[in-house]
FIVEX-783196 format. One record per residue (C-alpha): residue number from 0; chain; x, y, z. Coordinates in Angstrom, 1 decimal. Example, Ala and Ser with C-alpha at 12.3 -4.5 7.8 and 13.67 -1.06 7.14 Angstrom:
<sites>
   k c      X      Y      Z
   0 A   12.3   -4.5    7.8
   1 A   13.7   -1.1    7.1
</sites>
This chain:
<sites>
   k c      X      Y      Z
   0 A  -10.2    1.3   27.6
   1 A  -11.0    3.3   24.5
   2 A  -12.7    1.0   21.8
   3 A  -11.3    2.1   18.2
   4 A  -12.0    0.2   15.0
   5 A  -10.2   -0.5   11.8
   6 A  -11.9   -0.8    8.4
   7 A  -10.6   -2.6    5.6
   8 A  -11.8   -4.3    2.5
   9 A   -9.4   -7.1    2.8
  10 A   -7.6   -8.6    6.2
  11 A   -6.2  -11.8    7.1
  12 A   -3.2  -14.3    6.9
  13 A   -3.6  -15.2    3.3
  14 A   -4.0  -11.2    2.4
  15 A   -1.0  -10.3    0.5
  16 A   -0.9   -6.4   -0.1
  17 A    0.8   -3.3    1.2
  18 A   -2.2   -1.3    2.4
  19 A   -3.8   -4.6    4.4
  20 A   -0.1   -5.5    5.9
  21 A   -0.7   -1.5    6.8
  22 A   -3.7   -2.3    8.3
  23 A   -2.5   -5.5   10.6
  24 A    0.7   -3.7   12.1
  25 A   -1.1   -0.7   13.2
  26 A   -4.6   -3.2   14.5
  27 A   -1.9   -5.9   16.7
  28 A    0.2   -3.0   18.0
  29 A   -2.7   -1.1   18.9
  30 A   -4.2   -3.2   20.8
  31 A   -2.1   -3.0   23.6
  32 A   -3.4    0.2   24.4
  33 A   -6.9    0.2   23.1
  34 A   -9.9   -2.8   22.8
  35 A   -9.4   -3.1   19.0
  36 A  -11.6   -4.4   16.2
  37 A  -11.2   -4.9   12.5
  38 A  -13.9   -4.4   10.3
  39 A  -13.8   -6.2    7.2
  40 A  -15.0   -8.6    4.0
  41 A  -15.3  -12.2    3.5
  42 A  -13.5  -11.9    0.3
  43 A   -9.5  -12.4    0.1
  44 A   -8.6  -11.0   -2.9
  45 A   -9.4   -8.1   -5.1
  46 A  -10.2   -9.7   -8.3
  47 A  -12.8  -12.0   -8.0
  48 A  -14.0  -10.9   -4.7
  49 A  -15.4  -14.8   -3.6
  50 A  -15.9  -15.4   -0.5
  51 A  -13.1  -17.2    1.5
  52 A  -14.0  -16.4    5.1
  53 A  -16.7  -17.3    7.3
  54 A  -19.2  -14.5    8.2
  55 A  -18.4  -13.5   12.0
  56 A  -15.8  -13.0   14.3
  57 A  -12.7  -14.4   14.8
  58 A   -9.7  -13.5   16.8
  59 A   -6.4  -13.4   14.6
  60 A   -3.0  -12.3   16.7
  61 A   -5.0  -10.9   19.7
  62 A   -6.9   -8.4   17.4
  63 A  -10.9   -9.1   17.1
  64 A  -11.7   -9.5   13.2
  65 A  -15.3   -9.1   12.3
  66 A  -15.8  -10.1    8.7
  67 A  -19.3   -9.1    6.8
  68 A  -20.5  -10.8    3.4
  69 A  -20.6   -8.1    0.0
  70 A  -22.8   -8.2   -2.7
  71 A  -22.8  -10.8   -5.6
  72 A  -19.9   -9.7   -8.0
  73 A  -20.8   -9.3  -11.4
  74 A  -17.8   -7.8  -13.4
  75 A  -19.9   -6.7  -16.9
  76 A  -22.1   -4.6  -14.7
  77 A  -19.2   -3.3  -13.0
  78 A  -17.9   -2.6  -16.0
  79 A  -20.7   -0.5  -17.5
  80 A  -21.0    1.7  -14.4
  81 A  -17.8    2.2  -14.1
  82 A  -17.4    3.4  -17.7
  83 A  -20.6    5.5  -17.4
  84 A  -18.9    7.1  -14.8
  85 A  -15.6    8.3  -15.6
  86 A  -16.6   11.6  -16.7
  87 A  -15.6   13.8  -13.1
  88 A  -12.3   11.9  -13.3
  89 A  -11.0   13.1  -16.7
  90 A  -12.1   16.6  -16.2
  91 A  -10.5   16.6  -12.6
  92 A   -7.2   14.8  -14.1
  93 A   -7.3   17.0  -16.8
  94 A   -7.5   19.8  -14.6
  95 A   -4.6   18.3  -12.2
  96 A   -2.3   17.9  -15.2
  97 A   -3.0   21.7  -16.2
  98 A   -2.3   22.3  -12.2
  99 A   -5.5   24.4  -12.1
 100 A   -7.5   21.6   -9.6
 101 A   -5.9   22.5   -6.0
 102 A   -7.3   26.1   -7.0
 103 A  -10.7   24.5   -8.4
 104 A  -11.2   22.2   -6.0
 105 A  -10.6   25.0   -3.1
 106 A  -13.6   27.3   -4.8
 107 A  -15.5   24.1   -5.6
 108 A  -14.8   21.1   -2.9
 109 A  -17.9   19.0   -3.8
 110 A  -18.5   17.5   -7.3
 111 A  -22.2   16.0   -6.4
 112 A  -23.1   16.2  -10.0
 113 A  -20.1   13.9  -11.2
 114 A  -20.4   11.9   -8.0
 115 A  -24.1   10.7   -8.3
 116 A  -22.6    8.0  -11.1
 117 A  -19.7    7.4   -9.5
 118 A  -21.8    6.3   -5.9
 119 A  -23.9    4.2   -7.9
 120 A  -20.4    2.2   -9.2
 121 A  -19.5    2.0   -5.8
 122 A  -22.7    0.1   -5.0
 123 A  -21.7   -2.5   -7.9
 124 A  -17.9   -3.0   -6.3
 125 A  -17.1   -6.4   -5.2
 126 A  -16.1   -5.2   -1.9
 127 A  -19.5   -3.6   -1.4
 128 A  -20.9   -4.5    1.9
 129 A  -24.4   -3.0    3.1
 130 A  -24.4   -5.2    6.0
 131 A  -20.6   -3.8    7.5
 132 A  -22.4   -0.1    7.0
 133 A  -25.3   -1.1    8.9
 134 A  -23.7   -2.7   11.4
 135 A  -21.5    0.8   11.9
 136 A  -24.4    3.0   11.6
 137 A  -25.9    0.7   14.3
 138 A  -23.1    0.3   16.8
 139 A  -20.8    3.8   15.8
 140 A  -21.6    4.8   19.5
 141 A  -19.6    1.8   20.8
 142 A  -16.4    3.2   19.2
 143 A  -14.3    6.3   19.9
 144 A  -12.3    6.6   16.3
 145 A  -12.4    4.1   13.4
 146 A   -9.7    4.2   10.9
 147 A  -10.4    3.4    7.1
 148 A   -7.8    2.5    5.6
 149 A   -7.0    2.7    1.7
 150 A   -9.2    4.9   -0.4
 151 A  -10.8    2.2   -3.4
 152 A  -12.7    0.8   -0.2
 153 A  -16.4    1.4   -1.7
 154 A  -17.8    1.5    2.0
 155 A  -16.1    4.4    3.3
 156 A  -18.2    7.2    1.0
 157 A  -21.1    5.7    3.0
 158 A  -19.9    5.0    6.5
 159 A  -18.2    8.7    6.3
 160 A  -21.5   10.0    5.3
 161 A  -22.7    8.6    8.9
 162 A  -20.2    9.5   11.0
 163 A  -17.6   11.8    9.9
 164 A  -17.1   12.8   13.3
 165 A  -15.4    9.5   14.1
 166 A  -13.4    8.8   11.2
 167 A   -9.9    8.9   10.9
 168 A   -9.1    8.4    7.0
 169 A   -5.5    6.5    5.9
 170 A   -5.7    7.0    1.7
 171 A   -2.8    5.3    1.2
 172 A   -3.1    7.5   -2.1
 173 A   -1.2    7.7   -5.3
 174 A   -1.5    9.2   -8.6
 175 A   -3.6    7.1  -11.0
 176 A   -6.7    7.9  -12.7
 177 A   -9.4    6.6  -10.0
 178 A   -7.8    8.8   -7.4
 179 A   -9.3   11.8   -9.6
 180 A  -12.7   10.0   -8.8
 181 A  -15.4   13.0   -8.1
 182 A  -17.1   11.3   -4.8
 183 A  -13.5   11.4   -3.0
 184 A  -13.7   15.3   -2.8
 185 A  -16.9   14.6   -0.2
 186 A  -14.4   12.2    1.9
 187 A  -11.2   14.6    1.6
 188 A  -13.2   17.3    2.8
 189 A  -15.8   16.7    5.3
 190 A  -14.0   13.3    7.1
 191 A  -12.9   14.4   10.8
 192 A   -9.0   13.8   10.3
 193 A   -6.7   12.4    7.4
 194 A   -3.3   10.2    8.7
 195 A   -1.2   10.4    5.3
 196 A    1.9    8.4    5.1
 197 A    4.5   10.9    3.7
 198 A    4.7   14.5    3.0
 199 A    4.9   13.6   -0.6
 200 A    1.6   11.3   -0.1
 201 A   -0.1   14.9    1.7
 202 A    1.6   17.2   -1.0
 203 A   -0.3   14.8   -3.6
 204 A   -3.8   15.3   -2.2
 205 A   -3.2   19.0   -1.7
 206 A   -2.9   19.7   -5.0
 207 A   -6.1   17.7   -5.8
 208 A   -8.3   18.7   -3.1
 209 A   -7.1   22.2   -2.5
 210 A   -7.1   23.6    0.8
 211 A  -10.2   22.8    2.0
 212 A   -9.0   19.4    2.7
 213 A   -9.7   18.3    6.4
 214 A   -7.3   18.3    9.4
 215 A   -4.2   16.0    8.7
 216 A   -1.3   14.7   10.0
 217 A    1.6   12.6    9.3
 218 A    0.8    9.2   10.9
 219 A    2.8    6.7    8.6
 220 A    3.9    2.7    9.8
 221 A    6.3    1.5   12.0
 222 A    8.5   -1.1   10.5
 223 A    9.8   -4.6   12.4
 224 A   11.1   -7.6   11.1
 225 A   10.5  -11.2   12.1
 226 A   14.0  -12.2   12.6
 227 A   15.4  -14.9    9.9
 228 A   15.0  -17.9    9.0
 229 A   17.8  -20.1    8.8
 230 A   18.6  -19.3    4.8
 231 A   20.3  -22.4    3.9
 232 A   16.5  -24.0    5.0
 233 A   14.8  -21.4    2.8
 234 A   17.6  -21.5   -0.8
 235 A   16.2  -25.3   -0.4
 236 A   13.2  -25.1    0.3
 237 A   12.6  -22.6   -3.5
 238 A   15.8  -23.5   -5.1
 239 A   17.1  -20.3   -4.8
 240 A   20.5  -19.3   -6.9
 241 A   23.2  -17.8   -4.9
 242 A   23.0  -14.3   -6.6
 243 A   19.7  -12.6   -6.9
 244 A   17.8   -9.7   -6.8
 245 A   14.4   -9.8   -4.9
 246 A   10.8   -8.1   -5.4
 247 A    8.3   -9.3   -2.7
 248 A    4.9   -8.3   -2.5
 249 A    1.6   -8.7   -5.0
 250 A    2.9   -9.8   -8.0
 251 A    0.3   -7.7  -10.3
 252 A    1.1   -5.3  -13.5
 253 A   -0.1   -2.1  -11.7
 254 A    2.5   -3.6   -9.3
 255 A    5.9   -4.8  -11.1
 256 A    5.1   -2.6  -14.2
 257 A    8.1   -3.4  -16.6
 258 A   10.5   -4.9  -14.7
 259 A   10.5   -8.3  -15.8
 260 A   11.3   -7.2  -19.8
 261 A   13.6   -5.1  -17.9
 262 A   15.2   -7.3  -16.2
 263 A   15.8  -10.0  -18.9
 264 A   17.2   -6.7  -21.5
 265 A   20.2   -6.4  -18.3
 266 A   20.7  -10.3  -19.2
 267 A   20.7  -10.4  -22.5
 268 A   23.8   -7.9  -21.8
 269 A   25.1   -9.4  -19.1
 270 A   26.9  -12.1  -18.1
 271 A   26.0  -11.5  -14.1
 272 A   24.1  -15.4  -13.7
 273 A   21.9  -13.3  -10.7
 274 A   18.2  -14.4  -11.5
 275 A   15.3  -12.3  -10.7
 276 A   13.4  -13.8   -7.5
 277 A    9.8  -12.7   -7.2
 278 A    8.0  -13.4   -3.8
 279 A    4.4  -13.4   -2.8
 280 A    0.7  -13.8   -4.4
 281 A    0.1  -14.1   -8.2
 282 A   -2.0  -12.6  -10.1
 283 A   -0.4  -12.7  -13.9
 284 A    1.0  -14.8  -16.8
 285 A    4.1  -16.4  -15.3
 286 A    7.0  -15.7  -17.4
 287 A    9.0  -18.8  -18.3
 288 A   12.1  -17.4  -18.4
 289 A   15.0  -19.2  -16.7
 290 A   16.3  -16.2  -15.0
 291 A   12.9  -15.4  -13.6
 292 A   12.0  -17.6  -10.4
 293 A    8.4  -17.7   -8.2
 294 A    8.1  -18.7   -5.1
 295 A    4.6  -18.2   -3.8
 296 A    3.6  -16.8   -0.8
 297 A    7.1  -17.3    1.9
 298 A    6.5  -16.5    5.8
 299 A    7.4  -13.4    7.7
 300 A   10.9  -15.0    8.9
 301 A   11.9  -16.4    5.3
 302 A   10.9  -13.1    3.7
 303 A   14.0  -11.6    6.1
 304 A   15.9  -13.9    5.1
 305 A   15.0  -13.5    1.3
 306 A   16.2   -9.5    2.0
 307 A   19.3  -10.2    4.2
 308 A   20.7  -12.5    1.5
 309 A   19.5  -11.1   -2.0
 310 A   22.1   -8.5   -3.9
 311 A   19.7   -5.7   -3.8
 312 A   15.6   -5.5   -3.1
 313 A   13.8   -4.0   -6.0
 314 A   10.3   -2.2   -6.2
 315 A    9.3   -1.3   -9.5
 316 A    5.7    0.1   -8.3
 317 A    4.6    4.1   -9.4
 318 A    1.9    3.4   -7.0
 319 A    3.4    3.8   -3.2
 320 A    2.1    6.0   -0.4
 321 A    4.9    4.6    2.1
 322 A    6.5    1.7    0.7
 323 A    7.1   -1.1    3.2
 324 A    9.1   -3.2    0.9
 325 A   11.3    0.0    0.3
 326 A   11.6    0.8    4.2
 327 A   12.0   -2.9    5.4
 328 A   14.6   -3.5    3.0
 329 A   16.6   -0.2    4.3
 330 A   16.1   -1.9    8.3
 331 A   18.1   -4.5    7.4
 332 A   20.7   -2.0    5.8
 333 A   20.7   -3.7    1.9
 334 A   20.5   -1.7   -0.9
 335 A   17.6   -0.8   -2.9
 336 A   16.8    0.4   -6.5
 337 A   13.2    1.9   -7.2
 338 A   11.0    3.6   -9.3
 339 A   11.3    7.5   -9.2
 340 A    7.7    7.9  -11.0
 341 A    6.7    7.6   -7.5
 342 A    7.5   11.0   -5.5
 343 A    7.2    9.1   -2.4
 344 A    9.8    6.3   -3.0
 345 A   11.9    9.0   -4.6
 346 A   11.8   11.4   -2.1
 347 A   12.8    8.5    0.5
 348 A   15.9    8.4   -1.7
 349 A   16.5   11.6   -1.0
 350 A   15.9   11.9    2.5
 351 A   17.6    9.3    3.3
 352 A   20.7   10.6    1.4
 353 A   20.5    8.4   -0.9
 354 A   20.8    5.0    0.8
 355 A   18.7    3.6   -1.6
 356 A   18.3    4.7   -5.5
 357 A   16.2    5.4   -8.2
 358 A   15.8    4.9  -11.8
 359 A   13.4    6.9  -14.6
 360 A   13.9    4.9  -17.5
 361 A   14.8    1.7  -19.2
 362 A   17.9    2.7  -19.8
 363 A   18.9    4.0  -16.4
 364 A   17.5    0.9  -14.3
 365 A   20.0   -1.3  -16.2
 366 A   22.8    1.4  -15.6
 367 A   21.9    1.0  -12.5
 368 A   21.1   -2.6  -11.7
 369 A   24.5   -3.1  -13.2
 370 A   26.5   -0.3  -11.4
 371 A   24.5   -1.7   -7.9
 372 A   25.1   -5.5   -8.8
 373 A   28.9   -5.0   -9.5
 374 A   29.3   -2.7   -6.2
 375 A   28.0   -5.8   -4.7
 376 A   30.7   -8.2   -5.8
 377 A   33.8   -6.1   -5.0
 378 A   33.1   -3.3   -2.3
 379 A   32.2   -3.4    1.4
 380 A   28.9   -1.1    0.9
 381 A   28.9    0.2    4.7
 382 A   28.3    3.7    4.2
 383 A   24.9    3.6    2.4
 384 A   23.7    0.5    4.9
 385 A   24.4    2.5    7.9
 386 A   22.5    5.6    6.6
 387 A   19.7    3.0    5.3
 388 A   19.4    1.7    9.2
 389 A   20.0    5.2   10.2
 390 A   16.8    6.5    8.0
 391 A   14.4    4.0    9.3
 392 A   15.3    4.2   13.1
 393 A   15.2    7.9   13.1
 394 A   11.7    8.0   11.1
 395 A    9.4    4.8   11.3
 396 A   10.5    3.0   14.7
 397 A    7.4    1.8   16.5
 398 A    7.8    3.7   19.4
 399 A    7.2    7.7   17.6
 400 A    4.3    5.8   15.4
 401 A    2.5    4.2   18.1
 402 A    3.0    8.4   20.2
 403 A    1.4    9.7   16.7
 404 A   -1.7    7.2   16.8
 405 A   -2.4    8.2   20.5
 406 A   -2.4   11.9   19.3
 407 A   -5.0   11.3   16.8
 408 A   -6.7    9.3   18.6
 409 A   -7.0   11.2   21.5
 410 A   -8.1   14.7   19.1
</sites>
């Protein structure tokens, strides 16, 4: 049996992120076919970094978890690195924005000059781990592919630059400014194969890395629900309202973005008494608001049952490569309203003839929210929840995801 590894900075239970949830579907279904490991941190979230694991292995959901300690985290030394190193970014952004980089980049793929700084940053992140590199350079012979997975890892430069040959790269990437990082032209270019997400997600990195990029493919995620929890368990368990709209997932500004002023300007005009629900870890100023309701972290079954029975899902994030919340939500046919500053959740829209919808503005998410909300009291909405179910069966079932990894894999 093949022996294929999975690198991440974060993985575990109490994780709560798109990229690492990513990372755990692909690792348990995997292993039915290949001896899997997971590569990872101590650390459980991406702020402070502190260790919350034990150093070691573990087995969690038949998948072998191997967790390595990082560096002391210092955030004012961070800091001044990081800022001493932004200078590759804002000419490559500014260069994007003039749409002048995928020609640049394909004459120039390396930025070594720009990177130097930026390497030395990556040494200072609190994800950082000198012992997980070692231990791949030392046992890289053991494995026949490992997969990185998310690109603001700070140990894939370095683990590439030993065995480039092996590594299958999943950037779960998105426009914002660290993408633009100089050091990430190395990786884009010289790793073995990159799985993207979407065609939009691939379309992105084109245009940044130019067309010497390295092999690719679209690999994406399958998506499967744990089936519900009894709801009337779950409304009293976090005194939920009978009306509400739902975000789940990391509750962070570069995350939710606006929608909580949004949401309470479609009150202040509205007489609708849905309240916003927002599911999952916390990592902001709770607004006390008393149409705005947290509930924490919820289980795989109660999160269903949060989707089956909220008005519509929500996902106010610019920042998707795939968008789980966006594709789970269309499984269980219910409607959906996001961002269209992100080309990926938009172009699901799209594809999917418009199952789910977008908004661009302030404006048009409370047209919107209120045209979707009152389609909710008095239609039967059949049409788009078939052609939501449709979308996800037809692209992201397990089955065609799980063909895709065995052709990487296999190359």
């Amino acid at each position: 049996m093949k022996k294929i590894g999975f690198v991440i900075g974060l993985y575990g239970e109490e994780v709560n992120g798109g990229a690492e949830k990513h990372c755990k579907m692909l690792a348990e279904r995997a292993c039915r076919y290949y001896d899997v490991e997971v590569l990872t941190t101590t650390a459980k979230d991406y702020k402070t970094f502190t260790p919350f694991y034990k150093e070691g292995v573990e087995e969690i959901n038949g998948v072998r978890v191997r967790r390595f300690r990082t560096i002391p985290f210092n955030q004012e030394r961070f800091s001044t690195f990081y800022n001493k190193s932004r200078t590759g970014r804002k000419i490559r952004r500014f260069l994007y924005k003039r749409g002048l980089l995928r020609y640049v980049a394909s004459l120039f793929p390396s930025w070594s000059l720009f990177a130097k700084k930026e390497i030395e940053t990556l040494k200072k992140h609190g994800l950082y781990s000198p012992d997980l590199i070692d231990y791949v350079k030392t046992n890289e012979a053991s494995y026949s592919a490992l997969f990185l997975i998310s690109y603001p890892c700070p140990n894939f430069y370095f683990i590439n630059d030993i065995i480039p040959h092996k590594c299958i790269f999943i950037p779960t990437a998105h426009d914002e400014g660290d993408f633009f990082r100089a050091y990430l032209a190395d990786i884009f270019t010289t790793i073995k194969h990159i799985a993207f997400n979407t065609a939009s997600e691939r379309d992105l990195c084109q245009r940044i890395f130019g067309n010497k990029m390295s092999s690719n493919s679209i690999l994406a995620v399958g998506v499967e629900l744990e089936e519900a929890a009894d709801f009337s368990d779950v409304q009293l368990k976090y005194n939920l309202p009978n009306r509400y709209v739902l975000y789940f997932g990391r509750i962070a500004e570069e995350k939710i973005g606006n929608l909580i002023p949004w949401f309470i300007a479609y009150k202040n005009q509205s007489d609708d008494p849905v309240k916003l629900v927002l599911t999952g870890g916390n990592f902001m100023a709770k607004c006390e608001h008393p149409d705005i309701q947290y509930t924490g972290f919820v289980s795989e079954s109660e999160k269903t049952a949060l989707i089956k029975h909220a008005q519509l899902v929500v996902n106010p994030s610019d920042r998707e490569s795939l968008s789980l919340l966006l594709l789970e939500t269309m499984q269980l046919g219910k409607p959906a309203l996001v961002n269209g500053k992100s080309e990926v959740m938009k172009q699901h829209c799209i594809d999917s003839n418009f199952a789910a919808h977008y908004y661009i503005s302030k404006s048009d998410f409370i047209q919107k929210l209120n045209e979707m909300l009152a389609l909710d009291q008095f239609e039967e909405n059949e049409g788009p929840s078939r052609k939501a179910i449709s979308y996800v069966e037809e692209n992201y079932s397990w089955n065609k995801i799980l063909e895709r990894l065995n052709v990487v894999i296999d190359s």
